[in-house]
C-alpha positions in Angstrom: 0.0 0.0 0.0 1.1 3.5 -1.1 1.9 6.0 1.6 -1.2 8.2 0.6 -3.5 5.2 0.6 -1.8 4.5 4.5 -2.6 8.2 5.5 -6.1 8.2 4.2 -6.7 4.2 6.1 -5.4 5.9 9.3 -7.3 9.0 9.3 -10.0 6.7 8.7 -9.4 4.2 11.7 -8.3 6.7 14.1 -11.8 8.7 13.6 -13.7 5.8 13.8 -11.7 4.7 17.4 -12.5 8.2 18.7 -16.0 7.7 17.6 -16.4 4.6 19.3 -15.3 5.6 22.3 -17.4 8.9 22.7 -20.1 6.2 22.0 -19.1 4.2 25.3 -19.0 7.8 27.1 -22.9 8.3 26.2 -23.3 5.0 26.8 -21.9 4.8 30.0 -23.3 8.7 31.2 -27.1 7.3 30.2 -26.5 3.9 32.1 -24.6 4.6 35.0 -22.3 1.2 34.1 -19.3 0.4 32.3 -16.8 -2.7 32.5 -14.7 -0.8 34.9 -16.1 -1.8 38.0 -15.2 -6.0 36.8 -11.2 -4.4 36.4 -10.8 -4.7 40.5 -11.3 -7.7 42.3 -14.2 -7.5 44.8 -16.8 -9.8 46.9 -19.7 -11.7 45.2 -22.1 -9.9 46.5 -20.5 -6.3 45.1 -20.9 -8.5 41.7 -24.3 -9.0 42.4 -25.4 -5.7 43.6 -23.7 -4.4 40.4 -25.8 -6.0 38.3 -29.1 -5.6 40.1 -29.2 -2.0 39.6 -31.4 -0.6 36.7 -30.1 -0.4 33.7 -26.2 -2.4 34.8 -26.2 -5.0 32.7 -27.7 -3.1 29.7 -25.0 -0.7 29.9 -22.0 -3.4 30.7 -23.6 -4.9 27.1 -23.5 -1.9 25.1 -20.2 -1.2 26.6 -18.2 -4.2 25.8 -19.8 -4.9 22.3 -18.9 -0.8 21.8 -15.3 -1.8 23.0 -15.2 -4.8 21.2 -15.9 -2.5 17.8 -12.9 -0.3 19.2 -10.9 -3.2 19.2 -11.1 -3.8 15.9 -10.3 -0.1 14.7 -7.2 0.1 17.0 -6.4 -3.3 16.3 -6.2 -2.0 12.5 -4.5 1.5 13.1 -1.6 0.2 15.4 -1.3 -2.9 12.4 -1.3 0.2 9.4 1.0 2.7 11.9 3.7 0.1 11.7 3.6 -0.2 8.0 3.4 3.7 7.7 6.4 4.0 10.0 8.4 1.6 8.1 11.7 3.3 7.3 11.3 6.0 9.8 12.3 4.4 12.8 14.0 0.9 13.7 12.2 -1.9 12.2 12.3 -3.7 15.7 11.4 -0.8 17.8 8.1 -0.8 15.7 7.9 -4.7 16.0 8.0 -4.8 19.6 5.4 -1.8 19.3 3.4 -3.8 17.4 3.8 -6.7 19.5 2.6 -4.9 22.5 0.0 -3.2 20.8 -1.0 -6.7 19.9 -1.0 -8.1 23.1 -3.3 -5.1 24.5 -5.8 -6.3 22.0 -5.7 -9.9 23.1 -6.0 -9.1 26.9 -8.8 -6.8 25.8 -10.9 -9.5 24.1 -10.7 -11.7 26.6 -11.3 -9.1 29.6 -14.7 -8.5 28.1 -15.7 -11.9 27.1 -14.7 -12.9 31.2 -16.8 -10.3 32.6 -19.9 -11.2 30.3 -19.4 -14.9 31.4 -19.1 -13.5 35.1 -22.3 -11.8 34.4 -23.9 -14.9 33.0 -22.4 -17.1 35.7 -24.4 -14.7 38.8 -27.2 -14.3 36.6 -28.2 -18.1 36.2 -26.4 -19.4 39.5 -23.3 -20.5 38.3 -20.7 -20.4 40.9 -18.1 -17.6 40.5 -15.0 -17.4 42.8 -13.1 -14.4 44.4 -10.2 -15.9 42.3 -12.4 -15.0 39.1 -11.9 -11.2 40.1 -8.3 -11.4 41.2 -7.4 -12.9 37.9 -9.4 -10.3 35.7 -7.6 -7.7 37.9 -4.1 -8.8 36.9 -5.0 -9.1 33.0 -6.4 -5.9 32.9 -3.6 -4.6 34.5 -1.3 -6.2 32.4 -3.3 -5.4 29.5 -3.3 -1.3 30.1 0.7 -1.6 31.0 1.4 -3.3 27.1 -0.3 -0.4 26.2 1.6 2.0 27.9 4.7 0.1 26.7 2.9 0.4 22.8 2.5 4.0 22.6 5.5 4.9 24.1 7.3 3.0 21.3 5.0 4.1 18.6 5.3 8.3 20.2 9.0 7.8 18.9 7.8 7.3 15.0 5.3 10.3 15.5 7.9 12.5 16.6 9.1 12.2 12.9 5.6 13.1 11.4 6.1 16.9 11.4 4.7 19.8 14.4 1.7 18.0 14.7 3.2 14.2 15.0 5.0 15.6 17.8 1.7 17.2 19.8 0.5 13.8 18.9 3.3 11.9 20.9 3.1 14.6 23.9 -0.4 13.6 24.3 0.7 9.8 24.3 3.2 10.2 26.8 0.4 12.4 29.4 -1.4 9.3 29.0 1.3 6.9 30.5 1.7 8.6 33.9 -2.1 8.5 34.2 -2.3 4.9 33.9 0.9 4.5 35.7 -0.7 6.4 39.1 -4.2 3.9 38.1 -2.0 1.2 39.3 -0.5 1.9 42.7 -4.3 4.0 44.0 -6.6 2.2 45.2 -9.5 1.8 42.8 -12.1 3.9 44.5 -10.0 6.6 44.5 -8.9 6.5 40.6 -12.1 7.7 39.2 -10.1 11.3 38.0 -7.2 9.3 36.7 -8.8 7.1 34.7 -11.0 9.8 33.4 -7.7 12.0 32.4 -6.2 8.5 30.8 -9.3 8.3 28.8 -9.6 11.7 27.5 -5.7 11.3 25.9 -6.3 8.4 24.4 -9.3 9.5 23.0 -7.2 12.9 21.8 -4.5 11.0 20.4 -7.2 9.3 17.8 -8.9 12.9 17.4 -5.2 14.3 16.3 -3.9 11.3 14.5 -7.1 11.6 12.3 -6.7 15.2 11.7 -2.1 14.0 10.6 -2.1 11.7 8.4 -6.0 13.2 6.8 -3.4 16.4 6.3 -0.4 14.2 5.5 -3.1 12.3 2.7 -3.8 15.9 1.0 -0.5 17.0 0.9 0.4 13.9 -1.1 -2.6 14.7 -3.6 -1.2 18.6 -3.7 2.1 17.1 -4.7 0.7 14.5 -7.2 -1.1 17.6 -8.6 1.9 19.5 -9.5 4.0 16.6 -10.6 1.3 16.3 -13.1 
């Protein structure tokens, strides 16, 4: 693929990650429930009180089948970033990037596809262990740490995409620390952080869509002298 072709695929994909996630904002703002409260590990019976409030398990559904859409158009960007920043940095930086960014996505899918068999488990009578929650709070840990590792790598290749590649990378690196602090709070107390985290990610697909859109219509402005 052409770099033009690249620029236009990313604009594309970042847009429709930002999207996506202002869609799980609504979502979450009209329901009052999001997957974050299955991240910790608590008792049963906070499981069950979670779901027996109006509208929980509603919003958990819209939320994860919304994220699970995200993870297909981040999935894809990170996967096209790579092949834009071919040549501009190290090949193996990018393919440990890549790698991470990967492994995110994995930990991702399976994060939501545990908390919606949690959620079937109390909701027919299944049995569901404390060890259930302690689990699902290490991979998601894990999970936003590979990304943290991810866009850290990938900042270094925007940093060679012009003035606004580097306000792109600044706002990927305020996004580590956020997530970094998430870790060692304790979760009640995290709210603000992971609100902060949330709105930089979401910026970083806001200003990579409006890059590489620019990046696409310089290449045509070029293409239209040359001819």
């Amino acid at each position: 693929m052409e770099q033009k072709s690249l620029d236009r695929t990313l604009a594309l994909l970042a847009g429709l990650a930002a999207l996506t996630v202002a869609a799980m904002v609504a979502a979450i703002l009209a329901t009052h429930s999001s997957q974050d409260f299955f991240q910790s590990a608590r008792a049963i019976d906070d499981y069950r009180a979670f779901i027996a409030s109006p509208l929980a398990v509603l919003g958990l559904r819209l939320n994860l089948g919304l994220d699970n859409l995200f993870m297909v158009f981040y999935g894809a960007f990170f996967v096209a970033l790579a092949a834009r920043l071919r040549g501009l940095v190290d090949s193996r930086l990018i393919g440990v990037a890549l790698a991470a960014a990967m492994l995110t996505l994995l930990l991702d899918s399976l994060e939501n596809h545990h908390i919606m068999t949690t959620v079937h488990a109390l909701q027919t009578g299944l049995p569901v262990s404390p060890e259930d929650g302690e689990i699902q709070m290490i991979a998601s840990q894990v999970k936003f740490h590979a990304s943290y590792l991810a866009t850290f790598l990938f900042s270094l290749g925007f940093l060679r995409l012009g003035r606004m590649g580097r306000v792109v990378a600044v706002v990927l690196w305020c996004y580590i620390p956020f997530g970094i602090l998430i870790s060692v709070v304790p979760p009640e107390q995290a709210k603000v952080l992971a609100l902060a985290r949330t709105i930089f990610f979401v910026l970083a697909f806001v200003l990579s869509a409006i890059l590489f859109s620019s990046l696409a219509r310089k290449d045509d402005a070029t293409d239209a002298v040359a001819a």
